[in-house]
N, C-alpha and C positions, 0 to 999 in steps of 0.2 A: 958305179954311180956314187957321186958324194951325198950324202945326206947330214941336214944342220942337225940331228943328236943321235945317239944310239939310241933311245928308246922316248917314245912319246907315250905317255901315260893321260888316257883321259878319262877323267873323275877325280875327286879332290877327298875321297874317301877315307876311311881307315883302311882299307886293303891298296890302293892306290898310292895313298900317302907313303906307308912303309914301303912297299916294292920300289917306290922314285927314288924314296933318304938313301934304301940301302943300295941299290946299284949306282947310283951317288958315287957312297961311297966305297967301292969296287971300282970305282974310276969312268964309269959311265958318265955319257954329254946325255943330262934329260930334262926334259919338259914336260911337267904336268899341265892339262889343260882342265877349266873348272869354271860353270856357267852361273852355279848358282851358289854355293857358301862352301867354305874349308872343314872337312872334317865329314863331309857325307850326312847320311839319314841319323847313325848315332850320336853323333854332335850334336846336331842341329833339332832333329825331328824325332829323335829315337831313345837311345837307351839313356843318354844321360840328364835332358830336359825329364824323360819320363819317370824316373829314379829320384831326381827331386821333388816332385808331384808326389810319386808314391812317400816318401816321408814328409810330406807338409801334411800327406792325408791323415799316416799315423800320429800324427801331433795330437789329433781330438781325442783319440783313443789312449795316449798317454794321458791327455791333460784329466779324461774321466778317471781314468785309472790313480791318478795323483791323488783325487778326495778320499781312495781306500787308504792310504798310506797318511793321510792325517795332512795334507797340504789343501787351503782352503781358495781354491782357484775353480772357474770357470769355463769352459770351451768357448764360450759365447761363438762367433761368426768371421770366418776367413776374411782376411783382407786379400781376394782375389788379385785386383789391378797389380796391387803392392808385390803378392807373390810371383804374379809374371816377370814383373817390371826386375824382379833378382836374379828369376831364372835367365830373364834376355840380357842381364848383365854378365852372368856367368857365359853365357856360350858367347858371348862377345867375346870373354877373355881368352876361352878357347878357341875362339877359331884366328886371333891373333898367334896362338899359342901355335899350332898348323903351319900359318902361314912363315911362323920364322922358324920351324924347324925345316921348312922347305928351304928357305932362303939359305938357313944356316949349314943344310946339307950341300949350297951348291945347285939349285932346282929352278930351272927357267919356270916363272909361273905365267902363263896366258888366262886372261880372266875374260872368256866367252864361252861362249857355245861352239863345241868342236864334231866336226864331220866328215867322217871318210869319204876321201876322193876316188884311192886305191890302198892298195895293200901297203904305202908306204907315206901317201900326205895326205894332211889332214888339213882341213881349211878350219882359220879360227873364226868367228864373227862375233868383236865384246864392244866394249867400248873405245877399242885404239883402230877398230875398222875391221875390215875383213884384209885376212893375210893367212898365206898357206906356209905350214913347214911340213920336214918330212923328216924320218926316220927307218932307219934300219929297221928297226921294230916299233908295232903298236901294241899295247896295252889296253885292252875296254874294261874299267872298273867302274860302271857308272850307274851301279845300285838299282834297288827296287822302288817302286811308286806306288801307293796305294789303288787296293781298284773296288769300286763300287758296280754292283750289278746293273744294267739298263733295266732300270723299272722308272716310269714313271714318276717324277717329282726328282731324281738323280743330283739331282745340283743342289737341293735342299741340305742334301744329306753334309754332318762333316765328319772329316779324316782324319787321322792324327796329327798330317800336314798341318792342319787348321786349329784342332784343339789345343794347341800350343800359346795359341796366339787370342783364345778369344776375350773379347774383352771385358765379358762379367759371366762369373759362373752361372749356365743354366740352373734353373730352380728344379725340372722334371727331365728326366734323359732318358732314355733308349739307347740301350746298347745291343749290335745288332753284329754277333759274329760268334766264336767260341774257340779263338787261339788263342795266345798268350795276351795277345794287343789289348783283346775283347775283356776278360776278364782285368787282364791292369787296369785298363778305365774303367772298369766297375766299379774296381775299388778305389779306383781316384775322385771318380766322382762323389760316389758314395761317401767317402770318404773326409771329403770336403762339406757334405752337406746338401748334398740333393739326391732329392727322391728317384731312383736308378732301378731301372729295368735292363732284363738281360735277355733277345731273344737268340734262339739259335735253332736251325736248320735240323741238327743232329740229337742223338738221342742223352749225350752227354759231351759237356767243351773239352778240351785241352786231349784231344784225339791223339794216340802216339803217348801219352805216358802212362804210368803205372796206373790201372783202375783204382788201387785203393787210393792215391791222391788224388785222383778224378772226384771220386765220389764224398772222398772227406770234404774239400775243398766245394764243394755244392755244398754239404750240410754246413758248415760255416759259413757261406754267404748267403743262407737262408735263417740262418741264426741272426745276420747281424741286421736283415730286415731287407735285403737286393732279390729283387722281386724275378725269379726265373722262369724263362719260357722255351723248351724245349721240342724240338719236331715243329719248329714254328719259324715262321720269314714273312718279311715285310711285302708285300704286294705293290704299295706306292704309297709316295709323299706328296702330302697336299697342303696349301697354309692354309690358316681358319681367319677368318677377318679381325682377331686378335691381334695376329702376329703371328702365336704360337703354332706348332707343327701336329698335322694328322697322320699319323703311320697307319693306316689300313693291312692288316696283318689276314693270313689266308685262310685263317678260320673262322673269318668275318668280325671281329672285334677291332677297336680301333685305342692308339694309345694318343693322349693328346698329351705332347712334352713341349720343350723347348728346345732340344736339341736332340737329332739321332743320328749316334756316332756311328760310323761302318767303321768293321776290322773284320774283310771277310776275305783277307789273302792282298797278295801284294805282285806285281807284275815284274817284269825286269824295265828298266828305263834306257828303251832304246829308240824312242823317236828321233828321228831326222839326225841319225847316227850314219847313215849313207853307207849300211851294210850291204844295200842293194849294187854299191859301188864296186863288192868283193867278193870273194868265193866264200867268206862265211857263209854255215848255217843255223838253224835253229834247228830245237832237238822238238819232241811230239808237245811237249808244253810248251811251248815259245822261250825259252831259256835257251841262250848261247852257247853252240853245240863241241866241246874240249876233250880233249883226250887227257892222260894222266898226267901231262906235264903242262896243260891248259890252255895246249896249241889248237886253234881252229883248222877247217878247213882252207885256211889261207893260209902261205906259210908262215908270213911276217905277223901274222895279227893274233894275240894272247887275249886270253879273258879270266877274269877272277870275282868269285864274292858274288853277291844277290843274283847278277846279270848269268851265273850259269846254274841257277837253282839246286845246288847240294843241302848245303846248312847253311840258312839265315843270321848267321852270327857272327856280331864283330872278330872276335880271338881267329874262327876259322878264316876271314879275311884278311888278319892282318899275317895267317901262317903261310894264307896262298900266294900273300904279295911277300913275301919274305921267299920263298921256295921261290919261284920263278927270278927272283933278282940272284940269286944264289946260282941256280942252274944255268945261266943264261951267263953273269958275269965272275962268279966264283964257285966253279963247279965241283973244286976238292972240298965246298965247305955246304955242299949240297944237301939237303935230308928232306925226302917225301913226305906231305901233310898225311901224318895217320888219322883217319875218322874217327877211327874207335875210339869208346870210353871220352867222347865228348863232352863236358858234364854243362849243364846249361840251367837256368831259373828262371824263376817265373813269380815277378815279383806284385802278384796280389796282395792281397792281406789275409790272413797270414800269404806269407812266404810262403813258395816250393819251390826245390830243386833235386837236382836225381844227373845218376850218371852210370852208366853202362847200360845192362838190359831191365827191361820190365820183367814182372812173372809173367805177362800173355806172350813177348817175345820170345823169352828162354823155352817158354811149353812149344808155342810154333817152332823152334827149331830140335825140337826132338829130348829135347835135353830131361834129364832127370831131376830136378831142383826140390831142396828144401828152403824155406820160408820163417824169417822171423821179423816178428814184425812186435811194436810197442805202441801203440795210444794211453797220451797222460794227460793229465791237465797241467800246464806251465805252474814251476813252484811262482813263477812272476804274478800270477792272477790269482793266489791263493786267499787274499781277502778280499778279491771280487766275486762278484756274481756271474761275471762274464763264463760260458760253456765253451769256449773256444779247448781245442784240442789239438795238439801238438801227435802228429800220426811219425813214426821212425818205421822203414822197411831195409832190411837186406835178404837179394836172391841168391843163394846158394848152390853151386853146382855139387849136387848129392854125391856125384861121382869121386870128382879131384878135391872136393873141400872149397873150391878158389868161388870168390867173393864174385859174382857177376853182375851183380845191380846195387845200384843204394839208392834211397830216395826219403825226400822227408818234407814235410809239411808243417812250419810253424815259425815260429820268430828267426830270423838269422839262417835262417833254412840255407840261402846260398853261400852263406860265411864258412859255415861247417862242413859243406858238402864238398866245398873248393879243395879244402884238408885231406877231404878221405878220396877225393878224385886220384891224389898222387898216390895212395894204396891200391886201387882198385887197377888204375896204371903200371902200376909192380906187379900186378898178378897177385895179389895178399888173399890169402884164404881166413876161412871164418878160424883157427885156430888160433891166425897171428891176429884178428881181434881181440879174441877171446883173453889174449896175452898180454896185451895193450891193458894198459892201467888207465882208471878215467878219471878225472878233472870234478872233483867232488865238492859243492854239487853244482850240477852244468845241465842242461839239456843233452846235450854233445855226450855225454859217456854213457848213455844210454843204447848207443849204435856198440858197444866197447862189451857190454854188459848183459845183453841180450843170452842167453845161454837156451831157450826152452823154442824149438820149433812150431810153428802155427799150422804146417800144411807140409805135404811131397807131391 
């Protein structure tokens, strides 16, 4: 059977994008297909609009921080509109950026909504009409959507789809989740200047990392005045004849904001994907169900990135779409995505970031581990009053000596930890630490300098 490309790619993602450029170029006929913006949820909706926010927020906290240093300046009041209006300039320029690295690889781009027929064509429907092509192989990279609980008042609620875009900062907010999403907008909100609440279901957020940044990072955002509600969920949203919003919460209290953001997990985006068309499956959480080289139960049809629920993470997406364009058209230049020692951030305020094991994972796995660990105050805030605490951990296997966690909590937190990720990736024991000369004086060499155990 002839087919018009080897490979059809649908999503316009960062895992999507890289897997099309490089089988590209490997000498593949491909087609990316792509409904709604170039560059997927991080582009657009995620990590890098969200990353600007996160420093327009830190700017109040500089500019306070400026009058200790003898500069006679102001915080006064966000220019909201204004700050959107550069953020939606900059992801314009990126997703032109996208699109001509599509082009510039060589990459038929279809701009609709794409739907599996069978295991090899895909119907497009954009704006040049409905039209089917087909392919040797398909590719599903077509990311996660945010999801909100059905409770009552459901549509009130906004996403981070939405907070991107709104068009005056709320004055009082509810934040209603406890991942990374949840607490980012805490401090973005916050951050900018409105009165922020945080509730969350669980007994503490950011579930899956080290306890001691767990718990630091609560005393910091109780410090800086982000109002926490724990073991706690919204019940239903109601409007008041105001305008503004009523969050009825289950222990019968009511929070009357202006906006309540949900970040309570995020779905894979496979509506009217016409999987029903194929022997795909879905695995027990509704994630697109792959084997180690990201083949489905179909033979033709691959998946990579949100859509098969591993790691939420750009890098891990663009290694998946890079591994499968490898495997498939250059297989002497092939190398398996390792998971391990993934190191990832979490860009509140303060900072954290961490990468291999926790201390509750390394104890779960039977392991013998010594513990060092440093809380300082930043020489940065020495003639403030600000309590803010910069927390540094590494997990130690008591055994072999070898470094199996690092994590750290405070300014630049994922600047420094990106560095010692490539140690922790060598296998580097606390001795080749210990060896390591530090950067005097830095926050950073204090990971270097640690010599006295906290625990076994």
């Amino acid at each position: 059977m002839a087919f018009d490309f080897d490979l059809i790619v649908i999503g316009a993602g960062s895992g999507g994008v890289r897997c099309a450029r490089f089988a590209a170029g490997f000498g593949a006929k491909v087609a990316v297909i792509e409904s709604r913006y170039l560059g997927g949820t991080c582009v657009n909706v995620g990590c890098v609009p969200k990353k600007l926010l996160v420093y327009g927020a830190h700017v109040r906290e500089e500019l306070q921080l400026a009058q200790d240093y003898g500069w006679a300046v102001q915080a006064g009041e966000v220019d909201w509109p204004e700050l959107i209006r550069r953020k939606n300039n900059e992801i314009e320029r990126l997703n032109g950026v996208y699109r001509r690295l599509l082009e510039g690889s060589g990459v038929s781009l279809y701009e609709g909504h794409g739907k599996l027929l069978d295991g090899h064509r895909v119907q497009v429907n954009g704006p040049a009409g409905e039209q089917v092509i087909s392919a040797e192989r398909v590719l599903i990279a077509t990311g996660g959507w945010p999801q909100v609980p059905d409770i009552p008042g459901k549509e009130l609620a906004t996403t981070s789809n939405e907070a991107f875009y709104l068009p005056t900062l709320p004055k009082r907010v509810l934040v209603v989740g406890g991942g990374y999403i949840a607490v980012e907008f805490a401090s973005i909100f916050h951050g900018m200047g409105a009165k922020t609440s945080l509730s969350y279901r669980g007994d503490l957020f950011l579930r899956g990392f080290d306890e001691a940044l767990r718990q630091q990072l609560r005393e910091e955002f109780r410090h800086k005045g982000i109002q926490l509600a724990f073991n706690s969920h919204v019940t239903s949203i109601r409007r008041a004849q105001d305008g503004s919003l009523l969050a009825n919460m289950a222990d019968g209290s009511v929070h009357n904001v202006d906006c309540v953001f949900y970040a309570t997990g995020r779905r894979p985006m496979l509506d009217d994907l016409g999987l029903e068309n194929t022997a795909v499956t879905l695995d027990e959480r509704g994630f697109i169900a792959v084997d180690e080289h990201y083949q489905t139960a179909e033979p033709s049809v691959l998946a990579i990135g949100d859509v098969i629920g591993r790691m939420a993470l750009t890098p891990v997406a663009l290694a998946e779409g890079m591994a499968v364009a490898r495997r498939l058209y250059q297989p002497e230049a092939f190398v398996p995505v390792d998971y391990q020692n993934i190191p990832t951030a979490v860009f509140s305020l303060p900072n954290l970031a961490t990468v291999g094991l926790t201390e509750e994972q390394a104890r779960e796995q039977g392991l013998r581990v010594k513990i060092f660990q440093s809380r300082f105050r930043p020489m940065k805030l020495s003639f403030s009053d600000s309590p803010e605490k910069t927390l540094m951990k590494l997990v130690v296997d008591a055994d072999t000596d070898k470094v199996l966690g690092c994590h750290m909590l405070g300014p630049e937190a994922a600047e420094i930890v990106q560095g010692l990720a490539v140690a922790i990736k060598a296998g580097a024991t606390k001795a080749v630490f210990d060896q390591t000369l530090g950067i005097h004086p830095s926050a950073a060499e204090e990971f270097v300098t640690m010599r006295q155990s906290v625990g076994e």
